[in-house]
N, C-alpha and C positions, 0 to 999 in steps of 0.2 A: 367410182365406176364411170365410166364411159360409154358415150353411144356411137354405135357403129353399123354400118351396112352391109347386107348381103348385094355382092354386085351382079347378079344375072339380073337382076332389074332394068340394067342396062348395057346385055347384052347384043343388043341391036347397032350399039356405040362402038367405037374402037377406045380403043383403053386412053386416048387423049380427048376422047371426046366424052367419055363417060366422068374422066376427073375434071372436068370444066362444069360437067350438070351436076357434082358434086357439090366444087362450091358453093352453087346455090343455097347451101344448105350447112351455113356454118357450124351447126351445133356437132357434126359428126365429124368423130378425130379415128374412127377405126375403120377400116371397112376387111372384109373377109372376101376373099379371092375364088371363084372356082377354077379349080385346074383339069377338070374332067369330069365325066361320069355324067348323073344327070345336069349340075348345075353347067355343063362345059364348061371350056378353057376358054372364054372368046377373049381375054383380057392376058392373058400371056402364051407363052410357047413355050411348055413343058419338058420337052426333051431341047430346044433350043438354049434355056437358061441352065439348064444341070450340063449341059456341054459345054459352057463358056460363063467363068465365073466372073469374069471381066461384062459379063450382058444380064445377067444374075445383081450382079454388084449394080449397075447403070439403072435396072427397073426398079433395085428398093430404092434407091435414091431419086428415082422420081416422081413416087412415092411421097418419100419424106420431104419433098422439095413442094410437094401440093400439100403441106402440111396432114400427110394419112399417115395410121403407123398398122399395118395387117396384124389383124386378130388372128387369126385362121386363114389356111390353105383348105376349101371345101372339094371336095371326090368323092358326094356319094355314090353310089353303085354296092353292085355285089357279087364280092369276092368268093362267096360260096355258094353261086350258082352251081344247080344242077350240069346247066350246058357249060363239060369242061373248056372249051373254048371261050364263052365268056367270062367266064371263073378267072381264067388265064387272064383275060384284057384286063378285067378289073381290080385283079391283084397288081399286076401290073403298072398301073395309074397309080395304085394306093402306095405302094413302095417306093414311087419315082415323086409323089407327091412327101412320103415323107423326107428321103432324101435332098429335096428341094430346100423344104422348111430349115432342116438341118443347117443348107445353105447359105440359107439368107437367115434365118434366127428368127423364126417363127415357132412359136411355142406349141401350137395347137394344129393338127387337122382332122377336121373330121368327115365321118362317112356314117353310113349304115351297117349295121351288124352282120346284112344279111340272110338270105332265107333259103335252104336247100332243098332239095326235093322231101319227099318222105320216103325213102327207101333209096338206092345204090344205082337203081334200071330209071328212075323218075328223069325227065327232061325237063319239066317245068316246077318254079319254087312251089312249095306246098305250106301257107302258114295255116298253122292248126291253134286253133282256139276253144279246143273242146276235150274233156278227159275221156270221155264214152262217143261211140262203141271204143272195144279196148282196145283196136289195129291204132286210133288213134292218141294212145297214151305208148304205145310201143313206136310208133313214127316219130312222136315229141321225141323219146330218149333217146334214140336213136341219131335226130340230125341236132343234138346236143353231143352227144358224148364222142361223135363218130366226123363231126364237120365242124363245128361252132367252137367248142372250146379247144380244138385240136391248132385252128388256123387263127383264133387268138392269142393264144398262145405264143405260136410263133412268131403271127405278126405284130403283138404289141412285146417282146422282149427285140426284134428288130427294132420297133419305133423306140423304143428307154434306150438302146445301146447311142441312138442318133440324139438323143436328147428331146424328144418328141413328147407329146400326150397323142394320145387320140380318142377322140372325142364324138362315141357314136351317140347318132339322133334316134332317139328309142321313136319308133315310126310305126303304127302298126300294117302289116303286111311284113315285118320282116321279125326275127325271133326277139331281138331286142324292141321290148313296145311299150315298158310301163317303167315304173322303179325297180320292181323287182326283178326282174328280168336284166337288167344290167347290173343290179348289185350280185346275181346268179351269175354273170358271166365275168364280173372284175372277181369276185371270190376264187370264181374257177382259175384265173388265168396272172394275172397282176395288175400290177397299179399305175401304169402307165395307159390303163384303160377307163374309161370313162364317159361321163356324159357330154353331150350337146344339150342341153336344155330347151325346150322347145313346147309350151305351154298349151298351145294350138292340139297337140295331138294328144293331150292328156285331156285336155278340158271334155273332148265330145268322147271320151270313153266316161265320164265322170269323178275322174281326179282333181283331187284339192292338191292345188298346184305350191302354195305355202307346208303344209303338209308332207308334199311329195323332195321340198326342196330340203327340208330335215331331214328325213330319212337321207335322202340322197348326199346329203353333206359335202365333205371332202370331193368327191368324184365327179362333183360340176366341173366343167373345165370351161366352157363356153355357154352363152345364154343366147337364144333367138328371139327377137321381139317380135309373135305374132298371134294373131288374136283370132276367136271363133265363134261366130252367131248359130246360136241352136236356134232352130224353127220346133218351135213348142209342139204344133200341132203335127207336125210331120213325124217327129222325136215321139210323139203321145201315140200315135197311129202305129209306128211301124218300126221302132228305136232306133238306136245310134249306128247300128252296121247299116251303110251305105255305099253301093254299087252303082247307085245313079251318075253321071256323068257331071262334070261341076259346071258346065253349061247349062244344065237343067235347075239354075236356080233359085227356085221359087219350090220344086218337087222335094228338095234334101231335105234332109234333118239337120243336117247342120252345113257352115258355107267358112272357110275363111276368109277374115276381114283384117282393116287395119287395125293396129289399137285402140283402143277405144270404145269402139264399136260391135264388142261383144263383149267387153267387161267394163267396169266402172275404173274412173280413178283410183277410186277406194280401193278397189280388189289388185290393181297395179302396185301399188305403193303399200298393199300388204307382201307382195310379192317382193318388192325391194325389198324391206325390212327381212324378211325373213333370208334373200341372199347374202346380206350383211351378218348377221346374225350366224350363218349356214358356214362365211368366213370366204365367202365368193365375192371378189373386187375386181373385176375386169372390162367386161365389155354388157351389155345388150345391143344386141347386132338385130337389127331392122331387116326382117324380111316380109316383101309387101308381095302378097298372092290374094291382093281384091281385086272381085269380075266387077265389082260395083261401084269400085271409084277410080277415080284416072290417077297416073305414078305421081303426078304432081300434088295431087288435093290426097292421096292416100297417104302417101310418103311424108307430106303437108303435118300431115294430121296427128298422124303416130309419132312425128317429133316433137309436137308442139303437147302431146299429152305424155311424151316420157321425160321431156324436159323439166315438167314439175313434179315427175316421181323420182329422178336419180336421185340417189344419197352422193356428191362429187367430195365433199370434204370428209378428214377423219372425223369419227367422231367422239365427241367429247367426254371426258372422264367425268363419272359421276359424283360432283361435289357437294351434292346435298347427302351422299350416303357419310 
């Protein structure tokens, strides 16, 4: 396994300046690209590289020339927006980012599932989290069977035709939010669908993230390294659904942090073990969303605590059996 970065961390950089603050940082051989949506594009030109494979071909190699090899093409966004004009934008991105991958030989992109209205007249996504009243188990079925597995469908036999995965981040706020919920949508659709792993948003719903990585097996296709501080007494008072603004960090229930610093070693390196095991060898990609520490000492930090949990070698045949 390898460690790798999410790069809107330094999206302030231009793409030669963000692979120079890279180095700083030898231990990371991957980094994961945003090409749109929310993470932006600030690091390449999306319809300028799918236009000219000869600029295509120039950026993986410069790339590989800064010793990086891309895990992933990230566009989260949503493609099954109520407002068909965003709908439109974001499917848009998503197919031009697979295409891209295709391109350049990237295996992975990922995004969000997506969250539609609850009904056909709705303007704004509607996530529902609740079986009663019953409008609200009829609105579930509904932007299931009528948006969701309709438009994965199509759009992940597009992404296999291209040689693609795609790799949604079960997020909550959009329909895909937990394991089951994307094992319900790869069932529904194929197998060129799958997860983002991303442990941060399991953990403040209360998911056992070793646990969840079983189940989820085969269908990881990418892993996010980030981590999440519950406030006990805010969590005791008022539970895990939070609307509070992440500015207000002291108010939350729970805050994104670097690694480490909401879960133990222990609990990391149970978490390797069990990707190993799950038969997951690819990347843990670094993504650093602390209000509380600066990119340097965050960034710092979660590499020098994932560097004594990767498993990097095979591992050994058991010869005492």
């Amino acid at each position: 396994m390898q460690l790798g970065l999410f790069t809107p961390i330094f999206n302030a950089l231009s793409l030669d300046a963000a692979l120079a603050e890279i180095k700083r940082y030898p231990e990371i051989s991957m980094i994961e690209i945003g090409t749109g949506g929310w993470p932006g594009g600030n690091h390449l030109d999306l319809d300028a590289l799918l236009a000219d494979k000869e600029k295509a071909h120039a950026f993986r190699s410069k790339l590989n020339d800064a010793g990086l090899t891309i895990s992933a093409l990230s566009c989260h966004n949503n493609p099954v927006h109520p407002n068909k004009e965003i709908a439109r934008r974001d499917d848009a991105v998503l197919r031009k980012t697979i295409q891209l991958a295709e391109q350049i030989h990237v295996p992975v992109v990922i995004t969000f599932s997506g969250c539609p209205g609850a009904s056909a007249e709705d303007v704004t996504p509607n996530w529902i989290t609740a079986a009663w009243p019953p409008e609200f188990a009829d609105a579930l079925a509904w932007q299931w069977e009528q948006r969701l597995i309709p438009y994965w469908k199509n759009t992940g036999t597009f992404a296999a035709d291209a040689g693609v995965k795609i790799a949604l981040e079960a997020h909550p706020g959009f329909c895909v939010y937990n394991p089951e919920t994307l094992l319900k949508l790869r069932a529904a659709t194929n197998a060129s669908i799958g997860i983002n792993l991303d442990p941060s948003h399991m953990w403040w719903q209360g998911i056992d993230i070793p646990t969840a990585i079983t189940e989820l097996g085969e269908s990881i296709f990418h892993f996010h390294a980030k981590d999440v501080a519950i406030n006990e007494a805010m969590r005791n008072r008022n539970g895990v659904l939070d609307t509070k603004s992440y500015r207000e960090m002291a108010q939350r229930s729970w805050l994104f942090r670097s690694v480490g610093w909401g879960h133990s070693e222990l609990e990391w390196k149970r978490i390797a073990s069990a990707l190993r095991l799950a038969g997951y060898d690819y990347v843990m990609s670094i993504e650093h969303e602390d209000a509380l520490a600066s990119t340097h000492e965050g960034l710092s930090s979660a590499i020098s605590m994932l560097s004594r949990v990767l498993l990097k070698e095979p591992p050994v045949e058991p010869w005492w059996t």
